[in-house]
C-alpha positions as CSV (number, residue, x, y, z in Angstrom):
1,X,15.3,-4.1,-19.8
2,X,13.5,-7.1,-18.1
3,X,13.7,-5.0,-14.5
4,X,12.1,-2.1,-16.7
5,X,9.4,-4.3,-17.7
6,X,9.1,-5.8,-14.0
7,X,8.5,-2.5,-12.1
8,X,6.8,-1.0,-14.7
9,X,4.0,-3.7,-14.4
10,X,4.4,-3.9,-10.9
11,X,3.8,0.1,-10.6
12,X,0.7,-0.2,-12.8
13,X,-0.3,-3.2,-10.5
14,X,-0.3,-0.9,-7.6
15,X,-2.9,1.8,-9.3
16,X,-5.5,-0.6,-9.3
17,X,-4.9,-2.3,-6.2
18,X,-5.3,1.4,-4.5
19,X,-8.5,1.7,-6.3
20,X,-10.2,-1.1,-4.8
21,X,-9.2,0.5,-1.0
22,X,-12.8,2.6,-0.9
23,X,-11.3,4.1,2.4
24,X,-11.5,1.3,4.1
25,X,-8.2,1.7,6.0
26,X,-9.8,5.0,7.7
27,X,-13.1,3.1,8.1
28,X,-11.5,0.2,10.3
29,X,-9.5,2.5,12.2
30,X,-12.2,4.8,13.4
31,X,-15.0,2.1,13.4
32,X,-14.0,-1.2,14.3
33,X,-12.7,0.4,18.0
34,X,-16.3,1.7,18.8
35,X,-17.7,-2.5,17.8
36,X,-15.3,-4.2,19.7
37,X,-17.5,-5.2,22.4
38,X,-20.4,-6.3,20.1
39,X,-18.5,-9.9,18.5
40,X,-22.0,-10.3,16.3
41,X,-21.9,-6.7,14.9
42,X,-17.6,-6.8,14.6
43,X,-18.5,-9.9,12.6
44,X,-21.2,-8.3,10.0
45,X,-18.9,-5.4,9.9
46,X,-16.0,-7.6,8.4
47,X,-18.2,-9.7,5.8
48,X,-19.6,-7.0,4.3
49,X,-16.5,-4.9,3.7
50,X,-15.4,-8.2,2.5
51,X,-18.2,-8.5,0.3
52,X,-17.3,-4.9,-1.5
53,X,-13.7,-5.6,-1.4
54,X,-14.4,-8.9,-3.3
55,X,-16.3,-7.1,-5.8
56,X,-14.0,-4.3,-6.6
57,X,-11.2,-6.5,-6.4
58,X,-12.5,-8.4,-9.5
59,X,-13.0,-5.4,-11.3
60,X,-10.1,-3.6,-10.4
61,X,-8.4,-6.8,-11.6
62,X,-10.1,-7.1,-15.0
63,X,-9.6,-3.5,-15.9
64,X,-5.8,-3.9,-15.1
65,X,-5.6,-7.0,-18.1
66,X,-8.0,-5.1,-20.3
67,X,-5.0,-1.9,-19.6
68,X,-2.3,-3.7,-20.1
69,X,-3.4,-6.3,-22.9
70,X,-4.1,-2.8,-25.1
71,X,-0.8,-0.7,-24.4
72,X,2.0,-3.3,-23.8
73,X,1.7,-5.6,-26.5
74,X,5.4,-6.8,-26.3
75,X,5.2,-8.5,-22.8
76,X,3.8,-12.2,-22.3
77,X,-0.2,-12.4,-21.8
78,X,0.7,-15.3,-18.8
79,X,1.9,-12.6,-17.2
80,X,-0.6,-10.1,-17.5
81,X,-3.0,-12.6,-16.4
82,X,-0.9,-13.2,-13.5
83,X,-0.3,-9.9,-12.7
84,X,-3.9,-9.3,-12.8
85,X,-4.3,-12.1,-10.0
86,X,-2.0,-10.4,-7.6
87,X,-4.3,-7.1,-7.9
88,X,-7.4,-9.7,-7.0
89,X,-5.4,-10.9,-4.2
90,X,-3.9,-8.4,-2.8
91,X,-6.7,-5.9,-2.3
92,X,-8.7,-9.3,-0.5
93,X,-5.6,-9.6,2.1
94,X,-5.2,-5.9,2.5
95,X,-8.1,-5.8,4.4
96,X,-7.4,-9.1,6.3
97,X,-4.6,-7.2,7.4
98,X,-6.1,-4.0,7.9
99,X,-8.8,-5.1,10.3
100,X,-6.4,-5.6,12.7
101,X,-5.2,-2.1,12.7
102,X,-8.7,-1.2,13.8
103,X,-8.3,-3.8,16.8
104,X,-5.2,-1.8,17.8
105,X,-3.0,-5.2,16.9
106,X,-0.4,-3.1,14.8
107,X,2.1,-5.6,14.9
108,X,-0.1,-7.7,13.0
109,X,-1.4,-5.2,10.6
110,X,2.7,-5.0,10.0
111,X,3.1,-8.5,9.6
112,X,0.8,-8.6,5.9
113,X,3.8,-6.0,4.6
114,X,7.0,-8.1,6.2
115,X,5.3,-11.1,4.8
116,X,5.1,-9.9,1.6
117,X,8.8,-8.9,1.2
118,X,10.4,-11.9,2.9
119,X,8.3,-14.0,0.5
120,X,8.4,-12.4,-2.9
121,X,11.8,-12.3,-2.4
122,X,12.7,-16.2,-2.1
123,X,10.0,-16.8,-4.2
124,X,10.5,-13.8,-7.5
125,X,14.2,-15.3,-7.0
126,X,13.3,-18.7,-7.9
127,X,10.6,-18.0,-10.4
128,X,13.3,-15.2,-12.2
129,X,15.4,-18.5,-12.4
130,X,12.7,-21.1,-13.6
131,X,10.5,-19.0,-15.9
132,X,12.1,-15.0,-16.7
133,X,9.1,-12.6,-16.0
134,X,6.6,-15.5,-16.2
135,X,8.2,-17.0,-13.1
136,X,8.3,-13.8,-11.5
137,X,4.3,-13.2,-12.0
138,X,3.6,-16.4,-10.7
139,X,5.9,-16.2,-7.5
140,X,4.1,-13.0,-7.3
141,X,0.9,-15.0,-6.6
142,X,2.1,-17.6,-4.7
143,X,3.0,-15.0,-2.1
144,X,-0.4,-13.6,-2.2
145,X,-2.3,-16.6,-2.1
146,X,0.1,-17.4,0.9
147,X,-0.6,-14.4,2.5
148,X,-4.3,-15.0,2.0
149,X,-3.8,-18.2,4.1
150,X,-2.8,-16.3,6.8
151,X,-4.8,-13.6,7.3
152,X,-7.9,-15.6,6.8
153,X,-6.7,-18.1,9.5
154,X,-6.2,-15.0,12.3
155,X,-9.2,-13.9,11.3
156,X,-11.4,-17.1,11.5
157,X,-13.7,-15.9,14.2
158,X,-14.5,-12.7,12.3
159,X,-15.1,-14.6,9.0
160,X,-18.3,-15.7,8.1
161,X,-20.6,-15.7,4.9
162,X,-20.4,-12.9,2.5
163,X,-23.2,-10.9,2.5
164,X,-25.0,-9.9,-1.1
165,X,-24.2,-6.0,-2.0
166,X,-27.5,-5.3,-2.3
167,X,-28.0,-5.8,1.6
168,X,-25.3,-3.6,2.3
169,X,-27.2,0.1,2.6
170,X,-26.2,0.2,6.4
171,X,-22.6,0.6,5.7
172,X,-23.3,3.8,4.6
173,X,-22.5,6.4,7.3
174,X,-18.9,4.7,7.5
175,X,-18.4,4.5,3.7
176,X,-19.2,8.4,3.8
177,X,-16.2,9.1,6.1
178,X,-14.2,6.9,3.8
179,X,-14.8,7.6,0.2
180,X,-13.2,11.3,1.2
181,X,-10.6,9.5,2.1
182,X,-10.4,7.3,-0.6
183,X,-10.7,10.2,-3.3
184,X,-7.7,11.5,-1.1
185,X,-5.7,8.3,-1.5
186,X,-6.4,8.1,-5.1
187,X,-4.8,11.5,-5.8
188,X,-1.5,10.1,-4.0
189,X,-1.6,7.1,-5.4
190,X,-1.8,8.8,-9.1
191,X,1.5,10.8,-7.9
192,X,3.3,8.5,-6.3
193,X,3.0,5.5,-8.9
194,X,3.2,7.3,-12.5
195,X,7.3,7.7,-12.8
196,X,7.4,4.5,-14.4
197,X,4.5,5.1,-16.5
198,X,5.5,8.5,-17.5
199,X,8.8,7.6,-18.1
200,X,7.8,5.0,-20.6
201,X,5.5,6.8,-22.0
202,X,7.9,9.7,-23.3
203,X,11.1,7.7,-24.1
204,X,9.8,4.0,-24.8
205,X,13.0,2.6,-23.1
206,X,12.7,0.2,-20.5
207,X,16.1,0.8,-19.6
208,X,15.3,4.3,-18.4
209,X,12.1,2.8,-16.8
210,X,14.5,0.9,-14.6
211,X,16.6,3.3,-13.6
212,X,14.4,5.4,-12.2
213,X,12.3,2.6,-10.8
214,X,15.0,1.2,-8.8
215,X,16.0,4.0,-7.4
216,X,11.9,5.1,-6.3
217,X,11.6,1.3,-4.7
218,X,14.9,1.5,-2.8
219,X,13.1,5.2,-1.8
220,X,9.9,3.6,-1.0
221,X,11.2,0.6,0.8
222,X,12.4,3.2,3.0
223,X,9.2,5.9,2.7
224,X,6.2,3.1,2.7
225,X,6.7,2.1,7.0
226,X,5.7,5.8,7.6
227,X,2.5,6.3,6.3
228,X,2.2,2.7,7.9
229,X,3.6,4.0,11.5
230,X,1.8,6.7,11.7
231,X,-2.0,5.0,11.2
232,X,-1.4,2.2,13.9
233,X,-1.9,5.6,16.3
234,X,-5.1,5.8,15.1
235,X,-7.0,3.9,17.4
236,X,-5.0,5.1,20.1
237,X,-5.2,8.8,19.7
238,X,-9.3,8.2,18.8
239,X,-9.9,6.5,22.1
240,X,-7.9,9.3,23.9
241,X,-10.1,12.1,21.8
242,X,-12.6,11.5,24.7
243,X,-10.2,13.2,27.7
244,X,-10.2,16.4,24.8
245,X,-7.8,17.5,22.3
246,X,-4.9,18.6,24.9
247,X,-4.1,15.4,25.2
248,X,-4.3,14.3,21.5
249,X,-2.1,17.4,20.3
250,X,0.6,16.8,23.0
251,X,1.2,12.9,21.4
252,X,1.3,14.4,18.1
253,X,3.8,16.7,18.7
254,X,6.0,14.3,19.7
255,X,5.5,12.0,16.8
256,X,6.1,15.0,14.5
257,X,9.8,15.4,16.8
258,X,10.9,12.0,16.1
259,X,9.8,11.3,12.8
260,X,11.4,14.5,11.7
261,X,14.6,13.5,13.2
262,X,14.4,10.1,11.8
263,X,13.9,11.6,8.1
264,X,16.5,14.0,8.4
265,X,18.6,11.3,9.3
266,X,17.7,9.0,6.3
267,X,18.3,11.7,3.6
268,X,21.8,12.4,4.8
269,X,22.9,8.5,5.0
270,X,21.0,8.7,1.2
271,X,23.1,11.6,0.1
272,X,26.5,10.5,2.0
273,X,26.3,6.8,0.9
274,X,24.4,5.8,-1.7
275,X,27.3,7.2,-4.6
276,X,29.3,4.8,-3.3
277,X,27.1,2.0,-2.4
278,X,24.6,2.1,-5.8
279,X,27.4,0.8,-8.1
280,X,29.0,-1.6,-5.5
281,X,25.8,-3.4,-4.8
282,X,24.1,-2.7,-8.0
283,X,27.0,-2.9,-10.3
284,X,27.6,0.5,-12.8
285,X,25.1,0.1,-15.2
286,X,23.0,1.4,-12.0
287,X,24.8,4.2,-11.3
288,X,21.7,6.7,-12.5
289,X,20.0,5.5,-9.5
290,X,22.2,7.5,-7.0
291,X,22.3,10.8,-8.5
292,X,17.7,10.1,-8.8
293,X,17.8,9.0,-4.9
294,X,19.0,12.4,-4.5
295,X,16.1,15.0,-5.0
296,X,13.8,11.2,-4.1
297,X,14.9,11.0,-0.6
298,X,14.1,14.9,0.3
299,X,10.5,13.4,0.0
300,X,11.0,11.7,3.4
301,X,10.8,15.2,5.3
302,X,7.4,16.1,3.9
303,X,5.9,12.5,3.7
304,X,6.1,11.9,7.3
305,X,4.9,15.5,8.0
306,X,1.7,15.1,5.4
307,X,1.0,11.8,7.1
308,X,0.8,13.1,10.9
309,X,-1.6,15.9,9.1
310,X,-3.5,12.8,7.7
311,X,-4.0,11.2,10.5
312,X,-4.8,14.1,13.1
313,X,-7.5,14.5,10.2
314,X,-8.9,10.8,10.5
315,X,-9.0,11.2,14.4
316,X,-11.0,14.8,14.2
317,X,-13.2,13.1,11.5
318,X,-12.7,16.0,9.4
319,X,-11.5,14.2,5.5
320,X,-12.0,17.1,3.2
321,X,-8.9,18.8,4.3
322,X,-7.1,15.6,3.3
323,X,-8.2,15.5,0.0
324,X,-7.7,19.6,-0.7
């Protein structure tokens, strides 16, 4: 029941935090490659997507407590509030990260997400163990605030003062590119977060909110490094788009080849293992969440596929395809 409540919250925390993206992973990758040698114009380009992250951060945040503080009366307002934090948070050091995607440092765009993990799960351990779900909600921002740390210290020389919104009208030829993307992202994001809600919604037992929300995080723990992999091509393939398409289409048909392999190869280890594995990790009570990472792990073919298309989009600047 309490895990039911956790993910559920979680999963609802994740629907905002997508909102406040504006496209902005798209925008880095196909902008900040063309600024690199101009350090004064790379600079302005950060603080200002700073500046609108900032802002729809804070209200991305405040309509996730309004959200929950109306529908789920039963759970703790600390943790709302909490909660509501993290979405602040996380959508400021998503970009931190993301900026360095568009500098073609993958490995550190990487880093934000194998941060996050490590330290969430020391930290949700110990606060699980202090406080229940309070605990939890505040190791939850610990980690981000940690996280915030780090990415604002990489990016010191980039960081500068935040420019007022109203000076921002420049931006706008980027933010056009993006926004498609965005609407695109917002579409996913409406599919590939509702199980929780949806299953609470229609049976009202946390229970069954738990047992299919294990099973879609042990599915996404697995599904989230493609969409991830993929991108960090992006400034690669865009730089090579200049010797013509051959050469772009031949490095996408191999990434198609071996991510297709790779998710052929997860589903069966899924499918062979996890009836046995499920209830010896898990214990029984869990044993729901084998027979739902069934038909979840099939996903895996068509997510990886859907993400090459994505991405062969963002590098022929063409984003209404991605969102149809």
């Amino acid at each position: 029941d309490t895990y039911g409540r956790y993910t559920l919250l979680t999963s609802l925390s994740m629907w905002f935090i997508m909102m406040t993206g504006l496209g902005f992973t798209q925008i880095i990758a196909r902008t900040v490659p063309q600024l690199r040698p101009d350090a004064t114009a790379l600079r302005r380009f950060l603080n200002q997507l700073l500046a609108i992250r900032l802002a729809s951060g804070a209200l991305a945040a405040g309509c996730y407590l309004a959200a929950t503080v109306l529908w789920l009366h039963e759970i703790d307002l600390a943790v709302l509030v909490l909660l509501a934090g993290t979405v602040l948070l996380r959508s400021l050091n998503s970009l931190l990260f993301e900026f360095f995607l568009g500098l073609n440092q993958a490995g550190r765009w990487g880093l934000g997400q194998v941060f996050r993990s490590w330290l969430s799960l020391g930290l949700v351990l110990g606060g699980y163990a202090l406080a229940g779900l309070t605990g939890v909600a505040g190791a939850l921002v610990v980690t981000e605030l940690i996280l915030l740390v780090i990415a604002s210290w990489w990016n010191r020389r980039e960081l500068g003062a935040l420019r007022p919104l109203w000076s921002l009208a420049g931006l706008w030829p980027y933010l056009r590119l993006g926004l498609t993307f965005y609407a695109s992202d917002l579409v996913l994001s409406a599919y590939r977060r509702s199980g929780e809600v949806l299953v609470r919604l229609v049976t009202g037992d946390y229970v069954h909110v738990a047992q299919f929300g294990l099973a879609y995080d042990v599915y996404l723990t697995t599904a989230m490094w493609l969409p991830q992999l993929v991108l960090a091509f992006g400034p690669y393939l865009t730089t090579l788009l200049a010797q013509g398409t051959a050469f772009v289409r031949a490095h996408v048909e191999q990434l198609l080849k071996v991510l297709g392999i790779l998710a052929l190869m997860l589903v069966l280890a899924i499918c062979w293992l996890g009836p046995d594995l499920v209830p010896l990790v898990l214990g029984q009570e869990y044993r729901p969440v084998a027979d739902n990472l069934v038909p979840l792990t099939l996903n895996l073919i068509f997510t990886g596929l859907a993400d090459v298309e994505r991405l062969v989009l963002l590098v022929m600047d063409r984003p209404k395809p991605a969102l149809v």
